[in-house]
PDB file of N, CA, C and O in Angstrom:
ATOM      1  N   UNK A   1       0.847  -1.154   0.000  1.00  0.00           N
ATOM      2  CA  UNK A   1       0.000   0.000   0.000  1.00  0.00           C
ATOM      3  C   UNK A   1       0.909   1.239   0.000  1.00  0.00           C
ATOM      4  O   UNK A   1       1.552   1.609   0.983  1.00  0.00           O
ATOM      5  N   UNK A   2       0.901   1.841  -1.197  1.00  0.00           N
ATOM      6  CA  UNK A   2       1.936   3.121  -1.170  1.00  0.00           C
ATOM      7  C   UNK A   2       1.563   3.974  -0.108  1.00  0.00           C
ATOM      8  O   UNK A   2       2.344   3.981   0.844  1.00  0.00           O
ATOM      9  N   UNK A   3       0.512   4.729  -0.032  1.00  0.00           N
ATOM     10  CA  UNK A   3       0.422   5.424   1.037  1.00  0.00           C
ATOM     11  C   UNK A   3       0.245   5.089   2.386  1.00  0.00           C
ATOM     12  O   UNK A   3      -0.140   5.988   3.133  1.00  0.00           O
ATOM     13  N   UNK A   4       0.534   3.522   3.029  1.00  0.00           N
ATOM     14  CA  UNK A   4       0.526   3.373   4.049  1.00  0.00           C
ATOM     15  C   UNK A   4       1.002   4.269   5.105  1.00  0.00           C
ATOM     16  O   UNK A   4       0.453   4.253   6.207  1.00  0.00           O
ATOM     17  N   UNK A   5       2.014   5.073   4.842  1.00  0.00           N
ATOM     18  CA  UNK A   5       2.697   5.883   5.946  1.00  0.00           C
ATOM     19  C   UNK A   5       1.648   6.883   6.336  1.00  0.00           C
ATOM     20  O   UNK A   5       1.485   6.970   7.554  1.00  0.00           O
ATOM     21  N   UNK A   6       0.963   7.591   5.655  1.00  0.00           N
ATOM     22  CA  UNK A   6       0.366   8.347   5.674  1.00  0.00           C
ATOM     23  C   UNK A   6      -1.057   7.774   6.830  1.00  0.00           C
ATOM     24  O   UNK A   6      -1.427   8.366   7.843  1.00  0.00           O
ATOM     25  N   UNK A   7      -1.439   6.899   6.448  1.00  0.00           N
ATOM     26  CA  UNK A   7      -3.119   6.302   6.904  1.00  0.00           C
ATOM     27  C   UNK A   7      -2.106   5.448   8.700  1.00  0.00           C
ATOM     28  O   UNK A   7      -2.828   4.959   9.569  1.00  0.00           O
ATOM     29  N   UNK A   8      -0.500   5.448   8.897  1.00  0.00           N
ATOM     30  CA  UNK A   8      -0.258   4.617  10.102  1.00  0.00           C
ATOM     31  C   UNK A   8       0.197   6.112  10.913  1.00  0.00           C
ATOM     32  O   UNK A   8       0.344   5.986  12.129  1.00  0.00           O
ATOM     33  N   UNK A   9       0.452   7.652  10.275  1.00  0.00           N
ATOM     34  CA  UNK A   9       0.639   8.472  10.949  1.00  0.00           C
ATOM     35  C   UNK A   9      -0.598   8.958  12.153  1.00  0.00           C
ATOM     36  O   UNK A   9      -0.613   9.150  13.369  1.00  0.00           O
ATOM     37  N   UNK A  10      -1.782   9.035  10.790  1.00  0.00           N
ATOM     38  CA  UNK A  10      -3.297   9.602  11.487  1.00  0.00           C
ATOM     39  C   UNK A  10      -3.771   8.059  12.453  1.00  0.00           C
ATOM     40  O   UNK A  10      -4.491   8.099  13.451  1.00  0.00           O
ATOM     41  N   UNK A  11      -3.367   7.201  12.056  1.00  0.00           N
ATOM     42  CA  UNK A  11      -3.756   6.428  12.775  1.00  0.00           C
ATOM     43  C   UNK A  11      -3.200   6.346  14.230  1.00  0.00           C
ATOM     44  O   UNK A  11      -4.015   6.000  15.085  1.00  0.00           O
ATOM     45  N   UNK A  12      -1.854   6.632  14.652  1.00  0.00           N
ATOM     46  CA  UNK A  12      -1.519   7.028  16.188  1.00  0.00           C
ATOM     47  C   UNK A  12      -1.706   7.886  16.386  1.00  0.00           C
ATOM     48  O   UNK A  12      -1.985   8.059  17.572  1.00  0.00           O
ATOM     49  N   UNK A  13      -1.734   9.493  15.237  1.00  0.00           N
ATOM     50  CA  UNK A  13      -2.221  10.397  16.241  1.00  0.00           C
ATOM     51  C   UNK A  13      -3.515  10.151  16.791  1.00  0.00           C
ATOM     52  O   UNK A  13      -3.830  10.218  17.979  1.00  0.00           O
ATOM     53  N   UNK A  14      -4.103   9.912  15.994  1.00  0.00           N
ATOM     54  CA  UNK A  14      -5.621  10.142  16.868  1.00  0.00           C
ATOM     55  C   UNK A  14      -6.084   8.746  17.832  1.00  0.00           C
ATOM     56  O   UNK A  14      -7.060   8.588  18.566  1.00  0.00           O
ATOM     57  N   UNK A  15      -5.204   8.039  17.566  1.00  0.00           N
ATOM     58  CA  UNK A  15      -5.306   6.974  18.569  1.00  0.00           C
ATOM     59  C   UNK A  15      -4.794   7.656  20.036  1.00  0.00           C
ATOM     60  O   UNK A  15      -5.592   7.738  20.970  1.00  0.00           O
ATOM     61  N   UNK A  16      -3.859   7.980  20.120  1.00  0.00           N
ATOM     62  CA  UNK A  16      -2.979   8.888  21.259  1.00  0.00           C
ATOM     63  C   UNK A  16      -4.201   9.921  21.779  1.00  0.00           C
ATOM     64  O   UNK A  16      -4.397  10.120  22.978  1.00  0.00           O
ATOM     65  N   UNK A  17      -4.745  10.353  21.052  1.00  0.00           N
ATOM     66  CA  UNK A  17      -5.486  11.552  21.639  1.00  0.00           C
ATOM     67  C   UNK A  17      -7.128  10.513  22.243  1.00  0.00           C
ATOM     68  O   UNK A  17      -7.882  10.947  23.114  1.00  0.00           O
ATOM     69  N   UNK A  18      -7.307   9.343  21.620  1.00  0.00           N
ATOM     70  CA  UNK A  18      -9.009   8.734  22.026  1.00  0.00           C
ATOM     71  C   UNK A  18      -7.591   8.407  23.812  1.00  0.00           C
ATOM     72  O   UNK A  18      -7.570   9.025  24.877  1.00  0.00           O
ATOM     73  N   UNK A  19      -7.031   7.678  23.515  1.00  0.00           N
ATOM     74  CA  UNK A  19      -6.331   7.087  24.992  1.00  0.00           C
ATOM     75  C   UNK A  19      -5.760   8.306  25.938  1.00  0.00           C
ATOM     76  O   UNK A  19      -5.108   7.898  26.899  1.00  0.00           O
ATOM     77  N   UNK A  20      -5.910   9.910  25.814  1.00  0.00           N
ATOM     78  CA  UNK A  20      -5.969  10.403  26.806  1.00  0.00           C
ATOM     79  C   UNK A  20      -7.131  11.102  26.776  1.00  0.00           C
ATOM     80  O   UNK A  20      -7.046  11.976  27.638  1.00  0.00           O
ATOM     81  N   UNK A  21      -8.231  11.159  26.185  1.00  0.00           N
ATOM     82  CA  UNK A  21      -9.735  11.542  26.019  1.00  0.00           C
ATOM     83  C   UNK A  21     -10.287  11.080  26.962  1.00  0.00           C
ATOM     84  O   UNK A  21     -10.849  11.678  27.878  1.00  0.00           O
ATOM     85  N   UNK A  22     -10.085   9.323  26.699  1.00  0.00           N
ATOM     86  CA  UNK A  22     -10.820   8.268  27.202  1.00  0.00           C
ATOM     87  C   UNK A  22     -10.471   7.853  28.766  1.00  0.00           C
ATOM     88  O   UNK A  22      -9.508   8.490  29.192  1.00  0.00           O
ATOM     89  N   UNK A  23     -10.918   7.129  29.502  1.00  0.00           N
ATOM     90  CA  UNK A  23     -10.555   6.254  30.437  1.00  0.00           C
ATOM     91  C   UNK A  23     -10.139   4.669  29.497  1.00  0.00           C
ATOM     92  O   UNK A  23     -10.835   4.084  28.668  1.00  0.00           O
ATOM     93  N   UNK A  24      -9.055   4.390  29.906  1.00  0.00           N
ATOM     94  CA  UNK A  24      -8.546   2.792  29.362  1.00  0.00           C
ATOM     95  C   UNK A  24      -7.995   2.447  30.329  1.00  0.00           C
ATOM     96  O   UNK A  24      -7.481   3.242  31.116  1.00  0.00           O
ATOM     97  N   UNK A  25      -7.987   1.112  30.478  1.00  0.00           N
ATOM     98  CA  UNK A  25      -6.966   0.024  31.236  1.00  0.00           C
ATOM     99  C   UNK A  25      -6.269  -0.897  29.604  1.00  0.00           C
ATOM    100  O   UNK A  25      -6.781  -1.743  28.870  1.00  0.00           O
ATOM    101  N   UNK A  26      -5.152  -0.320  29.592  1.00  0.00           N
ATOM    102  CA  UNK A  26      -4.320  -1.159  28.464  1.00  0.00           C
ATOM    103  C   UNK A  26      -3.106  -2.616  29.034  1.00  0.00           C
ATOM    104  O   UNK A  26      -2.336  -2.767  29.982  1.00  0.00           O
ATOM    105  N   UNK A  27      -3.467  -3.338  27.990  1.00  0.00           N
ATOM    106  CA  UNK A  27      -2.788  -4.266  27.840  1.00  0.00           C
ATOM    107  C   UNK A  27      -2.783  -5.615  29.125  1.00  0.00           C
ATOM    108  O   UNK A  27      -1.917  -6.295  29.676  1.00  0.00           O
ATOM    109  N   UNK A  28      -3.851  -5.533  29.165  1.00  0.00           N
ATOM    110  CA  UNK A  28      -4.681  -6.506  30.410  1.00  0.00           C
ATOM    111  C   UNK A  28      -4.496  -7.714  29.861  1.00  0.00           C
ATOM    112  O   UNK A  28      -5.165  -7.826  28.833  1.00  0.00           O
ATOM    113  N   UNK A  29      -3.641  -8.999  30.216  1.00  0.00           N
ATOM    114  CA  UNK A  29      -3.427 -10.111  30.025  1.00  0.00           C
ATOM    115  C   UNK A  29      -4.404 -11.390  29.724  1.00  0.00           C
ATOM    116  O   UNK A  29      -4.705 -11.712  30.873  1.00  0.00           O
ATOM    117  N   UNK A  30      -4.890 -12.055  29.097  1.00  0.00           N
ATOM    118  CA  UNK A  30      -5.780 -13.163  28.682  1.00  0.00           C
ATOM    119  C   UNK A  30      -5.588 -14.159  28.710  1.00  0.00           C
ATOM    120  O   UNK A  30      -6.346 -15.108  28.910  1.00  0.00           O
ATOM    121  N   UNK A  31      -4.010 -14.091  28.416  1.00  0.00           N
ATOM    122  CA  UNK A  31      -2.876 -15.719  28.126  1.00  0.00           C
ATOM    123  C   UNK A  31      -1.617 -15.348  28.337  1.00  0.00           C
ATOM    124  O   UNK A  31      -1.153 -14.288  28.757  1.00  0.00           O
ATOM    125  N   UNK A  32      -1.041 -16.489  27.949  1.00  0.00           N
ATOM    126  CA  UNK A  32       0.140 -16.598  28.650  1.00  0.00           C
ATOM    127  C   UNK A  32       1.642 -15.718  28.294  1.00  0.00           C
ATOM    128  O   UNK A  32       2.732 -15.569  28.847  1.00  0.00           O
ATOM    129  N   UNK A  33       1.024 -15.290  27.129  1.00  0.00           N
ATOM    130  CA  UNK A  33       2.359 -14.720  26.104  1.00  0.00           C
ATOM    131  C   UNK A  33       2.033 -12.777  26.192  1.00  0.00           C
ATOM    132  O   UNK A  33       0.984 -12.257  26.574  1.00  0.00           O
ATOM    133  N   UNK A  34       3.019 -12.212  25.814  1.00  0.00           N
ATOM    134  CA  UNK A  34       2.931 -10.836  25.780  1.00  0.00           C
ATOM    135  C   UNK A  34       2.455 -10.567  24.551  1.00  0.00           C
ATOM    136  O   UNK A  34       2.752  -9.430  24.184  1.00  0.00           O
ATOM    137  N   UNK A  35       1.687 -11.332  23.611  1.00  0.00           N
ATOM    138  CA  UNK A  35       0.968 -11.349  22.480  1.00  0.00           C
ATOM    139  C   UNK A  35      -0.757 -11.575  22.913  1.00  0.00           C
ATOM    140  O   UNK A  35      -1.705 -11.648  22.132  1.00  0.00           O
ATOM    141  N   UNK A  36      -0.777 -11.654  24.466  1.00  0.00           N
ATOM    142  CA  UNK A  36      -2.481 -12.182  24.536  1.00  0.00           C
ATOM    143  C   UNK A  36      -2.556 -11.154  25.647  1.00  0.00           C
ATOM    144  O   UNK A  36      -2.283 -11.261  26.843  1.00  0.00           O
ATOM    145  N   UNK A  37      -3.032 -10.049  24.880  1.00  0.00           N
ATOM    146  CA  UNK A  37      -3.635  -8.848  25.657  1.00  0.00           C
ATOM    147  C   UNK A  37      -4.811  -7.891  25.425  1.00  0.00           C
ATOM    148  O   UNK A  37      -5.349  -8.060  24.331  1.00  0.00           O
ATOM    149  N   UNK A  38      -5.111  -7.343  25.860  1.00  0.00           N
ATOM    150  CA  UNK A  38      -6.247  -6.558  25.677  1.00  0.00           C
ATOM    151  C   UNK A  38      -6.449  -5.328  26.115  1.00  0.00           C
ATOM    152  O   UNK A  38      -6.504  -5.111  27.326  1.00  0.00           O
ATOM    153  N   UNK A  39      -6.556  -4.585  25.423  1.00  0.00           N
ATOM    154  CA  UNK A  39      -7.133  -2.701  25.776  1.00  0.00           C
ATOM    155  C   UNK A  39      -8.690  -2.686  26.280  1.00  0.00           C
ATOM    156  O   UNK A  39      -9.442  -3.499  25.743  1.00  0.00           O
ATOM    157  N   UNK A  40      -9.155  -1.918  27.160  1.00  0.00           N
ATOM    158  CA  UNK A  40     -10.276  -2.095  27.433  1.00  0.00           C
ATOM    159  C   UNK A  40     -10.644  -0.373  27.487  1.00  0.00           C
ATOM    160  O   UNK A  40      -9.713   0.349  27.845  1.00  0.00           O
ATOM    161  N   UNK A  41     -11.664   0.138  27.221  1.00  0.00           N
ATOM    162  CA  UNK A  41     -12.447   1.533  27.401  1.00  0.00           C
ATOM    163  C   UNK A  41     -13.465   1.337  27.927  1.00  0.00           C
ATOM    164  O   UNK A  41     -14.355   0.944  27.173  1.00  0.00           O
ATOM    165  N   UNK A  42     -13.793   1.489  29.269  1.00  0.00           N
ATOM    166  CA  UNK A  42     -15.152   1.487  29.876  1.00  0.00           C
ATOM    167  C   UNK A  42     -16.500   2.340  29.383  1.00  0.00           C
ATOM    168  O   UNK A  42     -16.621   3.546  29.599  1.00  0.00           O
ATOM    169  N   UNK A  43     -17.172   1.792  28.913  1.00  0.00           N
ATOM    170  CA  UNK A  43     -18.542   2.495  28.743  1.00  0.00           C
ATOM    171  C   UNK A  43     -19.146   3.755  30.107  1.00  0.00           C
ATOM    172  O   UNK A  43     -19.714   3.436  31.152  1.00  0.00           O
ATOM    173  N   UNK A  44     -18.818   5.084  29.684  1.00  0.00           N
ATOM    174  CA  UNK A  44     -19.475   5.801  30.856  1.00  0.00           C
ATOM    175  C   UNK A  44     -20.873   5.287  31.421  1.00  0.00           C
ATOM    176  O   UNK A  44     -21.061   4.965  32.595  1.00  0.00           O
ATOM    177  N   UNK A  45     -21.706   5.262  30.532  1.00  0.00           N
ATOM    178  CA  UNK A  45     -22.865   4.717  30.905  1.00  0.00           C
ATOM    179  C   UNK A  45     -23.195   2.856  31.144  1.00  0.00           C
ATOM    180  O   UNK A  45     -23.056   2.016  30.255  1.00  0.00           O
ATOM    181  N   UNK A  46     -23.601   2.606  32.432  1.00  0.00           N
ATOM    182  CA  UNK A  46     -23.712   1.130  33.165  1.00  0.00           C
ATOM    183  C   UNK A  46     -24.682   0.323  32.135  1.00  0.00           C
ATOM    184  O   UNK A  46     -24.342  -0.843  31.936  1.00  0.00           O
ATOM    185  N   UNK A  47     -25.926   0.817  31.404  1.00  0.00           N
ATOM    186  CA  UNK A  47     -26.202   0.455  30.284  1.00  0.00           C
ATOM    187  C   UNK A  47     -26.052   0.717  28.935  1.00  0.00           C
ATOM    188  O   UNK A  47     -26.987   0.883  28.151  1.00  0.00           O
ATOM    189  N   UNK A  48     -25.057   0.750  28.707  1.00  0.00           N
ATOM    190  CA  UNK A  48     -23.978   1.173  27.200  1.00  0.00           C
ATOM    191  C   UNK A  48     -23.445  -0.082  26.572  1.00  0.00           C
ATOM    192  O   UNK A  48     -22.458  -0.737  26.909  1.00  0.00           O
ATOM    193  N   UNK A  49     -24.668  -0.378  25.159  1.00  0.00           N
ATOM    194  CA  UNK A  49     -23.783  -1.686  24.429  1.00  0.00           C
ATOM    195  C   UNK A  49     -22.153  -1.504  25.002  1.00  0.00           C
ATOM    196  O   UNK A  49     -21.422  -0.736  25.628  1.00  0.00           O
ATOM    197  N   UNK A  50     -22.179  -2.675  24.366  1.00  0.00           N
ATOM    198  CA  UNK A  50     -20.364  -3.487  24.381  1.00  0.00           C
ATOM    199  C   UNK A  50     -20.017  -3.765  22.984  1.00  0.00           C
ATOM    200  O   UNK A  50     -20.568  -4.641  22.317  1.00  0.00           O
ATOM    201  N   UNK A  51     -18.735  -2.698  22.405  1.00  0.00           N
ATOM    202  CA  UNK A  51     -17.881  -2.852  21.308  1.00  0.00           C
ATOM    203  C   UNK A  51     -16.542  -3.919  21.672  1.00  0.00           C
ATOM    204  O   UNK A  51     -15.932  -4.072  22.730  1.00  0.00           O
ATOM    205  N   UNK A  52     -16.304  -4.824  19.824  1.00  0.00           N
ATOM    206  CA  UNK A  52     -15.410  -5.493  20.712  1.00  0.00           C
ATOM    207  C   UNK A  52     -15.233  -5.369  19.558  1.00  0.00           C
ATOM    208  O   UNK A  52     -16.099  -5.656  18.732  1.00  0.00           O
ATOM    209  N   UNK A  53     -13.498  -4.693  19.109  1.00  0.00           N
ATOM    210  CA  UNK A  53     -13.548  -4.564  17.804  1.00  0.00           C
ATOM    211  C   UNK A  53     -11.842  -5.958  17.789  1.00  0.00           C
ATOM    212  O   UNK A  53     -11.145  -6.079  18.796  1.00  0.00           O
ATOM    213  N   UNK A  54     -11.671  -6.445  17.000  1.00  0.00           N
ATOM    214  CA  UNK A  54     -10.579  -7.437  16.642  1.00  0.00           C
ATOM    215  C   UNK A  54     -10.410  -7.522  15.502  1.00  0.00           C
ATOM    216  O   UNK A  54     -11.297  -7.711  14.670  1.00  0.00           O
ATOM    217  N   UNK A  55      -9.255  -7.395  15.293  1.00  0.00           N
ATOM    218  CA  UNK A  55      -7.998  -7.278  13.767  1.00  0.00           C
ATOM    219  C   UNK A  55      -8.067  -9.139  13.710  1.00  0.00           C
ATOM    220  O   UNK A  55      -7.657  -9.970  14.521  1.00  0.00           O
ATOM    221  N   UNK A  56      -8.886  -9.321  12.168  1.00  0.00           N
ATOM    222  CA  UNK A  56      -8.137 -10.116  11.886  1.00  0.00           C
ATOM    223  C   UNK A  56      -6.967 -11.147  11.279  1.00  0.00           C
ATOM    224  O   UNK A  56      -6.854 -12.176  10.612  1.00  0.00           O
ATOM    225  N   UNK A  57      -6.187 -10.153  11.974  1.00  0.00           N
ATOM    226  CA  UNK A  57      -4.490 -11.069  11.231  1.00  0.00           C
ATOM    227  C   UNK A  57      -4.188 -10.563  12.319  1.00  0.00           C
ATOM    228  O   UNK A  57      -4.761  -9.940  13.214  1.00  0.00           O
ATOM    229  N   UNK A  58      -2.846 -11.061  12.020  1.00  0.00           N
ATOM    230  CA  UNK A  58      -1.467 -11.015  12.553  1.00  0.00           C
ATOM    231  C   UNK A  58      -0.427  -9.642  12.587  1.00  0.00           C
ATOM    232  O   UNK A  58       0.383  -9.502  11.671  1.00  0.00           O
ATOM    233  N   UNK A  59      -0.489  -8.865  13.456  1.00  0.00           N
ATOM    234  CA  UNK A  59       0.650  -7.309  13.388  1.00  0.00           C
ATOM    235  C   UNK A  59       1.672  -7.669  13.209  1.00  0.00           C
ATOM    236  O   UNK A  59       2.333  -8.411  13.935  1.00  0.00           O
ATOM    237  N   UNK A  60       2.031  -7.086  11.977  1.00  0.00           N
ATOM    238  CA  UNK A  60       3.560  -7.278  11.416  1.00  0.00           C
ATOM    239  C   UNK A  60       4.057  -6.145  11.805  1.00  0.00           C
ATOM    240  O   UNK A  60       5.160  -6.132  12.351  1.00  0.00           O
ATOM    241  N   UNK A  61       3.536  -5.299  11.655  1.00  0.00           N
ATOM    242  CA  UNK A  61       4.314  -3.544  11.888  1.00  0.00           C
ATOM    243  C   UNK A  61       3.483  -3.019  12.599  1.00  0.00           C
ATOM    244  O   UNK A  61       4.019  -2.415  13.528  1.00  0.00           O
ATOM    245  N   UNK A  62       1.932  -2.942  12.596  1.00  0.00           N
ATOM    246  CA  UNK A  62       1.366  -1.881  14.180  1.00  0.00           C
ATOM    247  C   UNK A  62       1.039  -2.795  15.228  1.00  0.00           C
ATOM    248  O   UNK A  62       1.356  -3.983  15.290  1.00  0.00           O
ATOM    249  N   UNK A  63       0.400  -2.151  16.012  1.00  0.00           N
ATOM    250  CA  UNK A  63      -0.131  -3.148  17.231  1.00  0.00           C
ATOM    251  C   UNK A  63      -1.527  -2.597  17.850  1.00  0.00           C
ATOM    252  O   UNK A  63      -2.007  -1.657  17.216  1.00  0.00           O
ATOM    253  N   UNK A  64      -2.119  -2.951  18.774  1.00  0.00           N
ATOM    254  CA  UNK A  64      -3.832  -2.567  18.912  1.00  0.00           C
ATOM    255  C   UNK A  64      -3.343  -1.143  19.047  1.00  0.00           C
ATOM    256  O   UNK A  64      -4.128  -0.378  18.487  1.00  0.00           O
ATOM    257  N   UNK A  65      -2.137  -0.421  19.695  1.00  0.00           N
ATOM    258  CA  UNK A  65      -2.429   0.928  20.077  1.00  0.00           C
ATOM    259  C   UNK A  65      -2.580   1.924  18.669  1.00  0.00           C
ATOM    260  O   UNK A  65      -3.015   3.057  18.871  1.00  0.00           O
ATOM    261  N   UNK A  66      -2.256   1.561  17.342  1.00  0.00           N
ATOM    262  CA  UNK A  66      -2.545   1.802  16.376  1.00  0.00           C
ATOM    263  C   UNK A  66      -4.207   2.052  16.278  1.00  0.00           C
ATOM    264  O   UNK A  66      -4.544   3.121  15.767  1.00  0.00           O
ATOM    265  N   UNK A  67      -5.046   1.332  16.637  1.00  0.00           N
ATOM    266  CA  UNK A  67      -6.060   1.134  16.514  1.00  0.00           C
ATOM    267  C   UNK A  67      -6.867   1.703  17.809  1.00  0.00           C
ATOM    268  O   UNK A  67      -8.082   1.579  17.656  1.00  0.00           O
ATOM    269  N   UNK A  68      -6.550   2.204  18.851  1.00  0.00           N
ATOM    270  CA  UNK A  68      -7.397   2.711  19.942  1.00  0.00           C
ATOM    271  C   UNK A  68      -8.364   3.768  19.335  1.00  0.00           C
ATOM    272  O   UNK A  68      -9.466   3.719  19.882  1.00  0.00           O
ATOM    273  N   UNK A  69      -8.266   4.704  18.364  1.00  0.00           N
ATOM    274  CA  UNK A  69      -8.776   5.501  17.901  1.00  0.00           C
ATOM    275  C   UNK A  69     -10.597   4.879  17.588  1.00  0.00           C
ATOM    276  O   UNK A  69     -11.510   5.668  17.345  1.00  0.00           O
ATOM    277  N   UNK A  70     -10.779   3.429  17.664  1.00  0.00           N
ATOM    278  CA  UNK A  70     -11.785   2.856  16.645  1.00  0.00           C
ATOM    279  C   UNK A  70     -13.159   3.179  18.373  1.00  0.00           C
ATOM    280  O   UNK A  70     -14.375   3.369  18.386  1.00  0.00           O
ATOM    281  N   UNK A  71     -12.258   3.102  19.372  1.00  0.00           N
ATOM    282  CA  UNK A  71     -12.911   3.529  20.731  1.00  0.00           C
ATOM    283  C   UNK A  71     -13.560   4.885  20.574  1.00  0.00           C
ATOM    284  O   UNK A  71     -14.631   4.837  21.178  1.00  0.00           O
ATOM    285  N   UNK A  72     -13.463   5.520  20.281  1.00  0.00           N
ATOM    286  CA  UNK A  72     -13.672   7.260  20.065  1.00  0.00           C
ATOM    287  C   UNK A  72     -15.279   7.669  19.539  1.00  0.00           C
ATOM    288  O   UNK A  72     -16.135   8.513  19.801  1.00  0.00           O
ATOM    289  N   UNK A  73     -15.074   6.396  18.550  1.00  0.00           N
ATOM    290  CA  UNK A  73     -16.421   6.623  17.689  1.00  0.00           C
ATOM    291  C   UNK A  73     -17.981   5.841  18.787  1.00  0.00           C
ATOM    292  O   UNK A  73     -19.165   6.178  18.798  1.00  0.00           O
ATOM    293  N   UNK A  74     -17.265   4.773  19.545  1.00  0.00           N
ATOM    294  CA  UNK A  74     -18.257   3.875  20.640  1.00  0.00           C
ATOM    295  C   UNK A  74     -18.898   4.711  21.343  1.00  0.00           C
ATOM    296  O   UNK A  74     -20.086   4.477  21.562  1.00  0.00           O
ATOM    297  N   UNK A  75     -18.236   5.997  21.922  1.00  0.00           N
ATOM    298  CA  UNK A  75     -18.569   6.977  23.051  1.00  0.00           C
ATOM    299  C   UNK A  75     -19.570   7.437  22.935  1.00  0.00           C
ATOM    300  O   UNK A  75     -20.397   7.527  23.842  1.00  0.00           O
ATOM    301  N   UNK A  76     -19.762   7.966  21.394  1.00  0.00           N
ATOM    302  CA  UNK A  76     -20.822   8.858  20.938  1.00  0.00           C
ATOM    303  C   UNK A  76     -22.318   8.445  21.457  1.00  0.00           C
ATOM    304  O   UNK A  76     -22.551   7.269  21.735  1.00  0.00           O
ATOM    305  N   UNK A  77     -23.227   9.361  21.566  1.00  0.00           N
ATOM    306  CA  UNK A  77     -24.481   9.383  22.589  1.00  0.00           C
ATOM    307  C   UNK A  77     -25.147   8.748  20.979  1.00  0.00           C
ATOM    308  O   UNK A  77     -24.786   9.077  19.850  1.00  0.00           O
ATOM    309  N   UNK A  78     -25.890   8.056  21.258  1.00  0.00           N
ATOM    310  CA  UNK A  78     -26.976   7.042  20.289  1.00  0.00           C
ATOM    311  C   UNK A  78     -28.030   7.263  20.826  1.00  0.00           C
ATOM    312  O   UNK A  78     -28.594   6.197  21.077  1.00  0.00           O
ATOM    313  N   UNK A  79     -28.724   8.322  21.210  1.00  0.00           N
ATOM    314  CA  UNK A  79     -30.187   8.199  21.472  1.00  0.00           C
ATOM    315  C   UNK A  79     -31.069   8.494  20.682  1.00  0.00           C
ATOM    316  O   UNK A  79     -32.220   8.723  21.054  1.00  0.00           O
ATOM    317  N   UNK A  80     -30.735   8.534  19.608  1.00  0.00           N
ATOM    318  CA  UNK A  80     -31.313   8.988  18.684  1.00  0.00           C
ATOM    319  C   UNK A  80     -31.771   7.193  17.914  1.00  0.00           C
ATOM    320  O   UNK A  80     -32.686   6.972  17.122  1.00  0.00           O
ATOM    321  N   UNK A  81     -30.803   6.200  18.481  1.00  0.00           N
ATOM    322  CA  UNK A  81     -31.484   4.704  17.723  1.00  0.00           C
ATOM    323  C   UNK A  81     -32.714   4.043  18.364  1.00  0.00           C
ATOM    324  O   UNK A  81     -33.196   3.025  17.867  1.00  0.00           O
TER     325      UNK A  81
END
């Protein structure tokens, strides 16, 4: 992808900015390896669906913190559905 650099720049900045926006607990363990972890963003609201977003492949070059940004969009007030 030629312009990858470009789409992995915006992708940490604004990842960086949802993870000090947000409340997170990062990199919370599942298994046994430093490959089985998990980012978590608490829902402000106690009845607030549950997003569970997962890459599927394998990170060759980013890692979930690339991707915290996809949290940002969950927050948004839906009362309108």
């Amino acid at each position: 992808m030629p312009d990858f650099p470009t789409y992995e720049r915006l992708y940490k900045e604004q990842s960086e900015k949802t993870r000090e926006q947000l409340e997170c607990q990062l990199d919370i363990p599942f298994g046994r390896t430093l490959d089985e972890s998990l980012d978590v963003f608490p829902a402000v609201r106690s009845e607030a669906l549950i997003l569970v977003f997962i890459n599927g492949g394998y990170w060759h070059t980013v890692s979930s913190k690339e991707f915290s940004f996809v949290a940002s969009g969950a927050g948004k007030d839906r009362s309108d559905r």
